[in-house]
DRENMAR-559422 format. One record per residue (C-alpha): residue number from 1; x, y, z. Coordinates in Angstrom, 3 decimals. Layout:
<bamars>
    nr         c1         c2         c3
   NUM          X          Y          Z
...
</bamars>
This chain:
<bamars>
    nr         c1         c2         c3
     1    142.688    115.422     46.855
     2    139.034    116.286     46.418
     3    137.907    119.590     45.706
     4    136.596    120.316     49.404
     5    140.179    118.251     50.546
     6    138.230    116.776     53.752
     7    139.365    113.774     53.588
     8    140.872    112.143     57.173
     9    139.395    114.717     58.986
    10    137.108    114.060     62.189
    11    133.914    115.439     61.971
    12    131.798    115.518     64.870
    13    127.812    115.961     64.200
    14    124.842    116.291     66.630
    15    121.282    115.726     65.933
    16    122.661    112.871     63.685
    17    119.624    110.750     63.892
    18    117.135    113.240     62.120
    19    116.744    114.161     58.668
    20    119.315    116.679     58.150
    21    121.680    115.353     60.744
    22    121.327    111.711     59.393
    23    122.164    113.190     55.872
    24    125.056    115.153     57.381
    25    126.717    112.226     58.518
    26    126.234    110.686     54.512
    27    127.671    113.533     53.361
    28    130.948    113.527     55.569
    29    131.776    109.506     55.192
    30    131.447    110.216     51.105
    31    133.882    112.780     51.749
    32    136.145    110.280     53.070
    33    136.270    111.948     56.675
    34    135.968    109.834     60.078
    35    132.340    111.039     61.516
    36    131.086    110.485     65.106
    37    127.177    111.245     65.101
    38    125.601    112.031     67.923
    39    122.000    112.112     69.228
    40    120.182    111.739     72.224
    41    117.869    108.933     70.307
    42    119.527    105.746     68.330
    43    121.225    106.469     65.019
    44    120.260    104.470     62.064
    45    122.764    105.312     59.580
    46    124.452    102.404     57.542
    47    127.987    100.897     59.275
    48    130.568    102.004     58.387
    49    134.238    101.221     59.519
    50    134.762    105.380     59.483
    51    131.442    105.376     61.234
    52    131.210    105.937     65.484
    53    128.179    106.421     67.254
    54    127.130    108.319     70.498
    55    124.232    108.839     72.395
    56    123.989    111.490     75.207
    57    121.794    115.105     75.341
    58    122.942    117.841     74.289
    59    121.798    120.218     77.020
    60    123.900    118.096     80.260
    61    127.187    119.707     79.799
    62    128.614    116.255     81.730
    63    127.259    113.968     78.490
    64    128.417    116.642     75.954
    65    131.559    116.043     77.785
    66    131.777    112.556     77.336
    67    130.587    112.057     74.460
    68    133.206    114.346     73.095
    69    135.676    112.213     74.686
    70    134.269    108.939     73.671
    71    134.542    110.290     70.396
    72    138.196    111.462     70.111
    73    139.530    108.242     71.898
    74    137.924    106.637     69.070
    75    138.726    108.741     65.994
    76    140.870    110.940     67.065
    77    141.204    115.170     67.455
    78    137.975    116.587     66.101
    79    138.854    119.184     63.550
    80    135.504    119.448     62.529
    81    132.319    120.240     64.277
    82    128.691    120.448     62.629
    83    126.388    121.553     65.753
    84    122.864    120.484     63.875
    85    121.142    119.276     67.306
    86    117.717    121.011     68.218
    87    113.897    120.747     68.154
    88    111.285    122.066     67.190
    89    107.141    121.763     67.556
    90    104.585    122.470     64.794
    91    102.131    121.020     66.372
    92    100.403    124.367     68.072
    93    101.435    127.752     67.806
    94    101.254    130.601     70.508
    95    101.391    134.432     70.349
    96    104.165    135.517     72.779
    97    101.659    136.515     75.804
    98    100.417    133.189     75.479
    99    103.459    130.899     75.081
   100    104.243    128.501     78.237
   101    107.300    129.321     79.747
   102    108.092    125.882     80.202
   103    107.792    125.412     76.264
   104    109.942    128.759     75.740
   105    112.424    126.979     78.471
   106    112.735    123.566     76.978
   107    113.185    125.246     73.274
   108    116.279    127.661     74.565
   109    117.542    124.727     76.731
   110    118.310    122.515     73.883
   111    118.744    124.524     70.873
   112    120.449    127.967     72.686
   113    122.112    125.615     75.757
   114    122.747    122.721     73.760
   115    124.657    124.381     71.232
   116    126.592    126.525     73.485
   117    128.214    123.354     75.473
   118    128.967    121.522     72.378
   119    130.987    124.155     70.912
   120    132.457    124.904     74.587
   121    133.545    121.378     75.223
   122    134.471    120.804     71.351
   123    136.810    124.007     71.332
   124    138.266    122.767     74.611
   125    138.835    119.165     73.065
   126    140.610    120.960     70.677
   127    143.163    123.194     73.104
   128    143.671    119.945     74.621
   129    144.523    118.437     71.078
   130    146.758    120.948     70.151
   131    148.578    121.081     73.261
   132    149.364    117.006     72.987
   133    150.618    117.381     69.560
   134    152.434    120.820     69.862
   135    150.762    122.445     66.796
   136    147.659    123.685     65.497
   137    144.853    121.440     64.489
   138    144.450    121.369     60.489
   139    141.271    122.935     59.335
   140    139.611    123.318     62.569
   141    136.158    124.661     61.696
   142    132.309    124.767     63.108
   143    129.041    125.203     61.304
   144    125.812    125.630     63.222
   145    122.669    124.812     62.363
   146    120.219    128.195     62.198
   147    116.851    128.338     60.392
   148    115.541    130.809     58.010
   149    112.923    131.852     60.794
   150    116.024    133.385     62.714
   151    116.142    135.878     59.909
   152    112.664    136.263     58.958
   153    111.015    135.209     62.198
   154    107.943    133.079     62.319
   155    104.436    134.079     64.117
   156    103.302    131.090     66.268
   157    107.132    130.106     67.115
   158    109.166    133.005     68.576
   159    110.347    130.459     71.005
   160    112.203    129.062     68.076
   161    112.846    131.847     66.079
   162    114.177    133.945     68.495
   163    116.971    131.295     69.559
   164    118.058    130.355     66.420
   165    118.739    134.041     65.336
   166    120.879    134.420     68.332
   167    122.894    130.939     67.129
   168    123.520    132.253     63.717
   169    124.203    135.954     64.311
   170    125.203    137.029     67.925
   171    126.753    133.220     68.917
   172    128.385    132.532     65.002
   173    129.925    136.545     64.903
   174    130.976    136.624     68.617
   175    132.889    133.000     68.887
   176    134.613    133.820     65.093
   177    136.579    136.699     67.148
   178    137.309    134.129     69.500
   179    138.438    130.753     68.310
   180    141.094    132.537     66.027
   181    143.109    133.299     69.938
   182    143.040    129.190     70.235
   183    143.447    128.393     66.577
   184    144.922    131.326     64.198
   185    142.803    130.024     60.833
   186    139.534    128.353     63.011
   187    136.647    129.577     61.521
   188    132.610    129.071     62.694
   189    129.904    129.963     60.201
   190    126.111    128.949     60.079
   191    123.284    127.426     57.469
   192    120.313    128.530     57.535
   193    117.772    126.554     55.953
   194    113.974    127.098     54.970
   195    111.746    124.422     54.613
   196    113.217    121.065     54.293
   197    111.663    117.850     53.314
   198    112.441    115.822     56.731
   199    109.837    113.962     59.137
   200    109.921    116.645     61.271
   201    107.079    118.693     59.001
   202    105.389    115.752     59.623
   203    102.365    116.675     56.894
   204    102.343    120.513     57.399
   205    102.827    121.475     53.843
   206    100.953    118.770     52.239
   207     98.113    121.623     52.032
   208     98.735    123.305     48.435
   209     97.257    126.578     50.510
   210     99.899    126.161     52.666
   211    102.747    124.894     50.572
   212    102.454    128.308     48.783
   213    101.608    130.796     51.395
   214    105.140    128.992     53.508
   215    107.296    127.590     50.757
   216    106.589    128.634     47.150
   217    104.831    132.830     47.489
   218    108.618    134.217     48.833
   219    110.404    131.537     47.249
   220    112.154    132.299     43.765
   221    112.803    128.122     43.509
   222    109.878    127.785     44.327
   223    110.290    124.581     46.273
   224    111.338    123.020     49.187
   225    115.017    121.902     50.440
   226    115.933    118.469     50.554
   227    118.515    117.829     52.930
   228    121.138    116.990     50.683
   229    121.301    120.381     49.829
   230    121.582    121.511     53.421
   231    123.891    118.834     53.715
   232    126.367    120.276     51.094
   233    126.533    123.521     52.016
   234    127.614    122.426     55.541
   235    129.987    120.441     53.762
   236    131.035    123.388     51.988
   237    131.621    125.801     54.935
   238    133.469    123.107     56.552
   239    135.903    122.930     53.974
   240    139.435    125.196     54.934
   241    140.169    124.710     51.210
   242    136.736    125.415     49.659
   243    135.927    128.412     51.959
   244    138.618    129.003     54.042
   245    138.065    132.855     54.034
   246    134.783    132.667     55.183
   247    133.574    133.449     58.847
   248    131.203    134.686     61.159
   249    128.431    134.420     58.391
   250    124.717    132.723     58.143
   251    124.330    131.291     54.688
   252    120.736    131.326     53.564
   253    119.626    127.849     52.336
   254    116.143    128.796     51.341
   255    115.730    128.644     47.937
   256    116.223    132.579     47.477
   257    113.414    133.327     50.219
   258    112.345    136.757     50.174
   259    110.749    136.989     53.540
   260    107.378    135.344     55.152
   261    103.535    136.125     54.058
   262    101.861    137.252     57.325
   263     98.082    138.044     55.696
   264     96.990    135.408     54.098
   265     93.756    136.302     50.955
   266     91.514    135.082     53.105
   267     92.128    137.375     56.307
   268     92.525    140.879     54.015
   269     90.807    141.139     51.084
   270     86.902    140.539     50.426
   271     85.822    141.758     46.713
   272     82.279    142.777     46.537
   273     81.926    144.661     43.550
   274     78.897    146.722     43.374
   275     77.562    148.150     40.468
   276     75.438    151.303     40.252
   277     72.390    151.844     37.497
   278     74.815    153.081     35.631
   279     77.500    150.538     35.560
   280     79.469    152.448     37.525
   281     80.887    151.244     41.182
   282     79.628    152.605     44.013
   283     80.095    155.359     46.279
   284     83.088    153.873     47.711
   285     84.636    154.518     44.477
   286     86.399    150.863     45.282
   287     86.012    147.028     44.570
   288     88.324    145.907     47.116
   289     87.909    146.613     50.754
   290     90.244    145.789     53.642
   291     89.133    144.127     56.135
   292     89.609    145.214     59.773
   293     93.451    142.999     60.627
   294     92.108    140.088     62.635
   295     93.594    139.374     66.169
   296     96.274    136.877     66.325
   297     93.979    133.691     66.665
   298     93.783    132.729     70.384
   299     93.954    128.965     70.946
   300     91.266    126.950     72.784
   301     91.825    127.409     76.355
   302     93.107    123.719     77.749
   303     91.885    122.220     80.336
   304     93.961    120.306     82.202
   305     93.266    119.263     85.366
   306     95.811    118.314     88.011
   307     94.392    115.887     90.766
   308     96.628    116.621     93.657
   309     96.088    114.166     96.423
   310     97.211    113.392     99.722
   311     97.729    109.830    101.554
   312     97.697    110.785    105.442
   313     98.917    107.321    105.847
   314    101.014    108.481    109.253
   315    101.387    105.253    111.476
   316     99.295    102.772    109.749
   317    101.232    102.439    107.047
   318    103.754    100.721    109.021
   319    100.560     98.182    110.766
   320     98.724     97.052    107.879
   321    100.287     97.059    103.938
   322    103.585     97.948    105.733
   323    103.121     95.721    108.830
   324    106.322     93.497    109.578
   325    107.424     91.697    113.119
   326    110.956     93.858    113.358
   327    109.009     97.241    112.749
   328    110.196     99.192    115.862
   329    109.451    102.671    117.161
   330    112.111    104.306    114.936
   331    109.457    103.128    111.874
   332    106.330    104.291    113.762
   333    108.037    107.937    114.498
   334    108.442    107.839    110.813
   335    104.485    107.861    111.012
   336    104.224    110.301    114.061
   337    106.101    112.982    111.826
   338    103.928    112.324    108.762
   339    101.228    113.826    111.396
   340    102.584    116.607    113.711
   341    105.468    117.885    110.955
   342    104.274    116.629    107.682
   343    100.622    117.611    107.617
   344    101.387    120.765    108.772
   345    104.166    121.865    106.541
   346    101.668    120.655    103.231
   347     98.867    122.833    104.389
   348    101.100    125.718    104.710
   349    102.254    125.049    101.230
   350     98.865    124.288     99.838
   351     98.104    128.162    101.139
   352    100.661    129.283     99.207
   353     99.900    128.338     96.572
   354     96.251    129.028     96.798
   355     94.980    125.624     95.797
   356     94.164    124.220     99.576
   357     90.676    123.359     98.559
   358     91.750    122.498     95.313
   359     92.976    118.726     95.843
   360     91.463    115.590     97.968
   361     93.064    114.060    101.085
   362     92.722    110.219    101.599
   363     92.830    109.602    105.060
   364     92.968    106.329    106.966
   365     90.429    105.555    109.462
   366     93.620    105.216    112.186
   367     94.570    108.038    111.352
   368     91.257    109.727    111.787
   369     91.133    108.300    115.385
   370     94.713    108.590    116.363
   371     95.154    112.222    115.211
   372     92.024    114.136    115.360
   373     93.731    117.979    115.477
   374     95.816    117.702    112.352
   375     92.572    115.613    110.768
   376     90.593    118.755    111.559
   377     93.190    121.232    110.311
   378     93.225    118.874    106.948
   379     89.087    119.453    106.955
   380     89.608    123.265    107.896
   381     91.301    123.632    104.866
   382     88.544    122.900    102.700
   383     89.518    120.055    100.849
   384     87.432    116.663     99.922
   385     88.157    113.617    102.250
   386     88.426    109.952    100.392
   387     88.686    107.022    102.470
   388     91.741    105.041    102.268
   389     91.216    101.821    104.672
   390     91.935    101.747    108.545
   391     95.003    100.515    109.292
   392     96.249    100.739    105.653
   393     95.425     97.191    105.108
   394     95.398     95.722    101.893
   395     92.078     94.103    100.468
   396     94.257     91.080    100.032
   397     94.800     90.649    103.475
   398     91.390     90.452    104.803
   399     88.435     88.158    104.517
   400     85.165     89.875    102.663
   401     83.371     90.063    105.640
   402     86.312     91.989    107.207
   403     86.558     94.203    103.995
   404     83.208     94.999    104.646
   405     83.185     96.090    108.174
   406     86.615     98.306    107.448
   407     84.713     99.915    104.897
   408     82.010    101.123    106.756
   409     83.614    101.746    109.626
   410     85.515    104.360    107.615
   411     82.496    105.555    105.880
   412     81.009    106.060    109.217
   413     84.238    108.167    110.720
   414     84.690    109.883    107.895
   415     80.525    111.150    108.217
   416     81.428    112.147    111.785
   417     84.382    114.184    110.918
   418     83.063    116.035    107.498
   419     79.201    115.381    108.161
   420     78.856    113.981    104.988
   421     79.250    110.851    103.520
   422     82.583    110.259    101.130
   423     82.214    109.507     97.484
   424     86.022    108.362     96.613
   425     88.268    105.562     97.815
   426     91.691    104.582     97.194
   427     93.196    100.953     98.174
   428     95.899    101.341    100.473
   429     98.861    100.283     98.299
   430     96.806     99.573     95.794
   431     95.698     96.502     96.807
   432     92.199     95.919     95.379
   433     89.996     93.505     93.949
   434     86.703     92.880     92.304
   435     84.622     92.590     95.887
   436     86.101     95.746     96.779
   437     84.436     97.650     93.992
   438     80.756     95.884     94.534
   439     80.972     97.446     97.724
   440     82.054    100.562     96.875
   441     78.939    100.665     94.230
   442     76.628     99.160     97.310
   443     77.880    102.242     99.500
   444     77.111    104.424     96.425
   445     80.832    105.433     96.159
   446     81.071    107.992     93.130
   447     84.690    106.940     91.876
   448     88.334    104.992     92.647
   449     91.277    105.907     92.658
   450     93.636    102.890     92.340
   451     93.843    101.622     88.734
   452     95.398    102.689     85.538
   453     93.479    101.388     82.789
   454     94.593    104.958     81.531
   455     97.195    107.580     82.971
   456     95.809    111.069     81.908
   457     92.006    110.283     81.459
   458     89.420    109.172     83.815
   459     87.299    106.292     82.657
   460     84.521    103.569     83.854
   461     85.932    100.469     86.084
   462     85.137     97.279     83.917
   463     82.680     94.713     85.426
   464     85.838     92.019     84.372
   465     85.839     88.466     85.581
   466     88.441     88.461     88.213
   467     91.332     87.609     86.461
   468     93.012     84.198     88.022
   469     97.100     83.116     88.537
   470     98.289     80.327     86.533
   471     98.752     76.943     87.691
   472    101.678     75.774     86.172
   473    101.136     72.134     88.261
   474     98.656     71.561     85.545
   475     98.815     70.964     81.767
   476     99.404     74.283     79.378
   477     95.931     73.723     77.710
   478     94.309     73.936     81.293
   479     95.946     77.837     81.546
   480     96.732     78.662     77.695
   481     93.113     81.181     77.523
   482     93.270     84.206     76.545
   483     91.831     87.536     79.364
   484     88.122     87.202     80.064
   485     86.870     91.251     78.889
   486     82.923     92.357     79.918
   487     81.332     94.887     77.047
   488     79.709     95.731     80.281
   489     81.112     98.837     82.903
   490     80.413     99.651     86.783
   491     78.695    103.297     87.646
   492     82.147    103.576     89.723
   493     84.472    106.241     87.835
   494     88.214    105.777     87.835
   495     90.709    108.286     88.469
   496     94.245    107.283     87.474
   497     97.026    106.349     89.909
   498    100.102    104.012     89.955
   499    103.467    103.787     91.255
   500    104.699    106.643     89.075
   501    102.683    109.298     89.893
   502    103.764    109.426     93.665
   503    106.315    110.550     96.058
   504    106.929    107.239     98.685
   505    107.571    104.801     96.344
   506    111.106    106.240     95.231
   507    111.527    108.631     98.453
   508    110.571    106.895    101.708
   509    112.562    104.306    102.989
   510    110.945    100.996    104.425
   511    113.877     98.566    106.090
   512    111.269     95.816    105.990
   513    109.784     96.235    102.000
   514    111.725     94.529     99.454
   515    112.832     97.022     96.741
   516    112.396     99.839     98.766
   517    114.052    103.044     97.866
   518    114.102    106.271    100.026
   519    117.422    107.822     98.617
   520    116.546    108.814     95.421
   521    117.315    112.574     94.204
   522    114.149    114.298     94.411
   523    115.245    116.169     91.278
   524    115.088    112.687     89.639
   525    111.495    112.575     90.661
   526    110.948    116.328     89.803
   527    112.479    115.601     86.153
   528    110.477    112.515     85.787
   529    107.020    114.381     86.666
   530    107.625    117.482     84.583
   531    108.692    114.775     81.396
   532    105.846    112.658     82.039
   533    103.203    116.514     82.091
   534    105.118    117.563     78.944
   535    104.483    115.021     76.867
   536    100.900    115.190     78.023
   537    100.823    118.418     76.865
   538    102.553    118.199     73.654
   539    101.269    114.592     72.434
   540     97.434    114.804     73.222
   541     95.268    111.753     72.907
   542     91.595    113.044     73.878
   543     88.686    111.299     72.322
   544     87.232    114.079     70.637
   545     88.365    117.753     69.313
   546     86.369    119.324     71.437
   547     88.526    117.875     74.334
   548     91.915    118.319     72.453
   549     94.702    118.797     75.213
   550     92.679    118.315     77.805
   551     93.736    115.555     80.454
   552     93.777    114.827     83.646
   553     97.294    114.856     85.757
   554     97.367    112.817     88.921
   555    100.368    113.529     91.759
   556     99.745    111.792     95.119
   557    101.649    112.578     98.051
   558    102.628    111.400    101.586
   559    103.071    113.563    104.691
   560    105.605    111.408    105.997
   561    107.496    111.779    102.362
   562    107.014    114.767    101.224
   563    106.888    116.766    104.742
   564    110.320    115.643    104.472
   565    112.801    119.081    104.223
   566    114.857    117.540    101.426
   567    111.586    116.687     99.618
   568    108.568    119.913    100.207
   569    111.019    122.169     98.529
   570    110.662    119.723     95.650
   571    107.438    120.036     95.545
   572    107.110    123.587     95.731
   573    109.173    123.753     92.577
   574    107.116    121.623     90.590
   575    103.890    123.214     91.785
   576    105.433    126.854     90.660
   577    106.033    125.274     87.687
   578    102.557    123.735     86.522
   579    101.477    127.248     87.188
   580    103.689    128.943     84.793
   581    101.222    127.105     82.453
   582     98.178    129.740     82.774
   583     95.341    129.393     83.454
   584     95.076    126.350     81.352
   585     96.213    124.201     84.113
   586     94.015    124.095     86.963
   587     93.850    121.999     90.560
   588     90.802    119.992     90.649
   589     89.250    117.675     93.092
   590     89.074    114.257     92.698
   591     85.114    114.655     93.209
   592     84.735    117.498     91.032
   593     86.932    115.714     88.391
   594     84.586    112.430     88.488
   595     81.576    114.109     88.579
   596     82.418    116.565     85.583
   597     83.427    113.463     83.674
   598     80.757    111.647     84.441
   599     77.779    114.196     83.151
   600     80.042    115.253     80.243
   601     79.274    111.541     79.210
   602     76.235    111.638     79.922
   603     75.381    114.577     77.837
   604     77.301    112.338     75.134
   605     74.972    109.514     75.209
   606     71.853    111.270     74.818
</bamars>
């Protein structure tokens, strides 16, 4: 037997894909122990016949549950549990009154949430264990992963800080009192490590300034962990034999860290020795003087705008893109509701919310005609109108010459509803081509919305050659060419929007489209918005650092969708949540977007 005597024993670690957690798992196997890893992203940790792999997230208790499961069908009762799973983002830092509560939520939800269910549903694997076999597990132990920032805290991250101090000190102290009713010698303690060399500092010591004010001024090692060392220590704790009368503590992995420097030189001190005629100093009778403690640096108000839209498709979706022989009247009511109970319910909501003439409408020219009252309370409102076809007809469908007269006939209803000309379009379904856009510019249309040559940013439509299908009835060096790209762009602006960013594709039902959806969870769609915004927000790609952050965040909804019951409370949950953002986040109008845009380049150029 070893010194730590782990050997047989199942050991169950989370976050195993990351630095630590990948190093964990090395650890354990050397130790001669069976080891499931876990983690929500794939594993890549050598094979190993004592070796079994499970992906799930940590903060679904139904996939903490079965992966638990999965993992003592497999090896076995877990005696041993190393909860390392959690995140963390250096990218920006906040002071608390300006941290998003969405970032604060998704930081407690997998490090404070995520830990809690995989001790719960580990401890209950365990009762379950023990009551198969009649006796107590051997060695049944659980070390959590804290941070040193849970004991010294960290300005910028209190989001962080403040959950992993309640891991290692309220959750570790409160659950040692506990486990010892379900297992008389179980024992939880936590690590708490400083800096360690993993990907996840991603660069942010390779400053010396930095390395020393973070790692080496409060450090008596003067250096940073490498997770080996964190690795050991877990190894340690875990070990009945090795540290069997140890619980309920937080051992400091930090190279003898004596707390955090919060002024750095630069903000306190400024020398400016003065001498007086006589060699003397001044009558300050000093050569240091503090400096007035600078405010906790605010970051660059974002700018992200959120371009809210609104298809009032009603009946002619179901006549022109959607047109089919066996449509009946139950379809068209469909379309009838969109009008008289959809419209309705959205304005209420945009009220509500305060952003009413915040967002752009696209509204058929049918629909115009056929429902004049709720096409007046859409105008009362104060949004921008966009045209959006007749009958919802697809470009594809029509000749050119028909394209053309649809076009301005909308153009011309949409002048005798608003009294001004409109400056957007969007294809119904999407369905555009090339002589679509030359008569948008002829009609001195300002942008389109139906492409995604990007998803967050609005750009100019390329003046492409219209790009041909393949004949495969001829030989491969007739069609083997590679795309035909123009240097050159149109004065048309594009606002992105697919298939993703909307409501009907996955939530209305159409008996007559293949592949047509209509009863997907709306909190599907919900998650799926707020994942897609996040990492916006948290990966920006902007062109320049004045713009960092900024992007532009395109929803588009249906009246007939999302004036559904089921679905506008859906909605009104995602809106109150872009809003916990601040003032950051802000509805725009698709005009107002496009224009912005376009003199910001402008400016550029000259």
């Amino acid at each position: 037997m070893s010194f730590l005597g782990l050997e047989g024993y199942h050991v169950y670690v989370t976050g195993a894909a990351g630095g630590i957690g990948s190093e964990v798992v090395q650890e354990f196997l050397k130790q001669g122990c069976k080891v499931t890893a876990h983690d929500i992203r794939p594993i890549q940790v050598p094979a190993s016949p004592a070796l079994f792999t499970v992906q799930g997230n940590i903060s679904e208790e139904s996939s903490v549950e079965a992966c638990i499961a999965s993992a003592k069908e497999h090896h076995g009762p877990i005696q041993i549990l190393i909860a390392n799973a959690g995140i963390a983002d250096e990218s920006q830092e906040y002071p608390i009154w300006e941290t998003p509560l969405p970032l604060w939520r998704k930081m407690y939800e997998n490090n404070v949430q995520g830990t809690f269910l995989t001790i719960k549903h580990f401890l209950r694997s365990a009762q379950i264990s023990q009551q198969e076999c009649g006796h107590e597990l051997e060695n049944l132990a659980l070390v959590v992963t804290g941070s040193e920032t849970g004991k010294f805290g960290q300005a910028g991250h209190t989001e962080y800080a403040s959950g992993k101090a309640g891991l290692q000190y309220g959750l570790v102290r409160g659950v040692k009192n506990e486990i010892v009713r379900l297992n008389s010698k179980a024992r939880i303690n936590a690590v708490a490590p400083g800096w360690v060399n993993t990907p996840l500092i991603n660069g942010r010591l390779d400053d010396p300034k930095e390395l020393w004010a973070e790692a080496q001024a409060t450090v008596s090692l003067k250096k940073i962990a490498q997770p080996q060392d964190v690795a050991r220590a877990m190894a340690f704790l875990a070990s009945h034999r090795a540290a069997g009368h140890i619980s309920g503590e937080c051992i400091s992995v930090h190279g003898g860290m004596e707390g955090r420097v919060i002024w750095k030189e630069s903000e306190v001190i400024e020398s400016h020795v003065k001498k007086t005629e006589v060699g003397k100093l001044d009558s300050n009778d000093q050569n240091i003087r503090l400096l007035e403690p600078p405010a906790v640096s605010k970051p660059r108000k974002r700018r992200v705008q959120i371009a809210l839209s609104v298809d009032f498709d009603a009946v002619s979706a179901w006549l022109g893109t959607g047109g089919h022989p066996d449509n009946t009247m139950a379809d068209y009511s469909a379309g009838i509701f969109a009008a008289t109970v959809g419209v309705p319910r959205l304005l209420r909501l945009f009220k509500k919310f305060g952003i009413a003439d915040k967002l752009t409408w696209f509204v058929p020219g049918h629909s115009m005609e056929s429902f004049p009252s709720e096409t007046k309370q859409i105008l009362e409102s104060g949004c921008e109108i966009g045209i959006h076809g007749y009958s919802h007809e697809g470009a594809d469908q029509l000749t050119e010459q028909q394209e053309r007269d649809v076009i301005l006939r909308c153009i011309e209803l949409t002048k005798q509803v608003t009294g001004r000309r409109p400056v957007g379009y969007r294809a119904p379904l999407y369905r555009i081509r090339d002589s679509t856009f030359t008569l948008l510019e002829e009609q001195d249309f300002l942008y389109d919305s139906s492409l995604t040559h990007h998803d967050s940013q609005p750009f100019l439509i390329p003046r492409d050659p219209p790009i041909q299908p393949l004949d495969f009835g001829q030989p491969a060096s007739q069609w083997m060419h590679p795309l035909a790209r123009s240097e050159s762009t149109r004065s048309l602006v594009g606002i992105p929007c697919n298939w993703y960013t909307e409501d009907a594709t996955p939530l209305q039902f159409y008996p007559h489209t293949p592949n047509s959806h209509g009863y997907v969870n709306v909190r599907s769609i919900e998650q799926s918005w707020k994942d897609r915004f996040m990492w916006l927000w948290e990966n920006p790609d902007t062109p320049t650092p004045q713009s960092a952050g900024d992007f532009v965040f395109p929803i588009v909804l249906h009246p007939d969708t999302s004036g559904m019951s089921h679905v506008i409370g859906m909605v009104e949950r995602f809106l109150r949540w872009l809003q916990t953002f601040g003032e950051g986040v802000e509805f725009w109008r698709h005009e107002d977007i496009a224009r912005t845009w376009k003199e910001a380049q402008r400016r550029k150029s000259h």
